[in-house]
C-alpha positions in Angstrom: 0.0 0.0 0.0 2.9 2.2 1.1 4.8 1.3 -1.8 2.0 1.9 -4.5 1.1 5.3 -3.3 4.8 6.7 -3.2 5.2 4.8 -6.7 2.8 7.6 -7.8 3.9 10.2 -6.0 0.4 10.4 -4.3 -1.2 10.8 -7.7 0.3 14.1 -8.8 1.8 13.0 -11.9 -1.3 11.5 -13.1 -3.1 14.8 -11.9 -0.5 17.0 -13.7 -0.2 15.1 -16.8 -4.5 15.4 -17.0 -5.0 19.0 -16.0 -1.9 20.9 -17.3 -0.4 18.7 -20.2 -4.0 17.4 -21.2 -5.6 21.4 -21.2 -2.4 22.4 -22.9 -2.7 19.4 -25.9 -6.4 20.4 -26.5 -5.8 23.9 -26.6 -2.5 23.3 -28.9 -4.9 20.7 -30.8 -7.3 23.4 -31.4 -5.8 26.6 -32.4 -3.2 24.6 -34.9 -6.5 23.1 -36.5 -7.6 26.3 -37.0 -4.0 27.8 -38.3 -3.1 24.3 -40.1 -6.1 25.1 -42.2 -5.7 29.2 -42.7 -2.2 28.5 -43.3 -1.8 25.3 -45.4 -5.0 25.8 -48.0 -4.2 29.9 -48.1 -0.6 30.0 -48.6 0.6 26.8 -49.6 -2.1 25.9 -51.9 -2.9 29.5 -53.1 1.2 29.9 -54.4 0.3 26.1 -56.0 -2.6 27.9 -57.9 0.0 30.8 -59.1 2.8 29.0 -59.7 -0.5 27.1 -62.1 -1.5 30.3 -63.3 2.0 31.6 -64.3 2.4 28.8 -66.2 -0.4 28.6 -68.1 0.1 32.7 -68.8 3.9 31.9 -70.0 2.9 28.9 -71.8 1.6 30.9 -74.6 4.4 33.7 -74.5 6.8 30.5 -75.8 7.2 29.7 -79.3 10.3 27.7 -79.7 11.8 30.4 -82.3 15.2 31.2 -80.8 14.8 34.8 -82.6 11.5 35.4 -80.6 13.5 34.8 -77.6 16.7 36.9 -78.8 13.9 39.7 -79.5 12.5 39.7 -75.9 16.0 39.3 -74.9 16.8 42.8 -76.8 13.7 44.6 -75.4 14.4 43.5 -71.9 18.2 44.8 -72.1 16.4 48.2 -73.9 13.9 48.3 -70.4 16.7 47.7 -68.4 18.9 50.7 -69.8 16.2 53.0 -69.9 15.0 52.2 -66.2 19.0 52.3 -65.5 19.2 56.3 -67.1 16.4 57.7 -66.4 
């Protein structure tokens, strides 16, 4: 009898670990649902649907003519120098 109640430290461990750890899990449980879900399907998925939408917006700006891409290269070095000077 002696032995079992100093083997559990008269119950506060079990007392501790359902009042303190066990409010602190639910409330962790809790508010990370509620960020997990703010935070995952807005920011992660939302850059997943631009990095989509960029692609599909670029996908038509390539032609496979190296001269249309030395002529963007040419207007972008033109844009550069006048943002450069002015």
């Amino acid at each position: 009898m002696l032995v079992t109640v100093l083997m559990d430290k008269y119950g506060f461990d079990r007392f501790n670990d359902w009042f303190f750890a066990g409010g602190a899990r639910s409330v962790g449980h809790r508010s990370v649902a509620r960020r997990d879900v703010a935070v995952i399907d807005g920011f992660v998925n939302g850059s997943a649907r631009m990095v989509g939408w960029l692609a599909s917006v670029t996908r038509y700006l390539q032609s496979g003519f190296i001269y249309h891409y030395a002529f963007a290269m040419i207007i972008g070095i033109l844009v550069l120098l006048t943002m450069v000077f002015l």
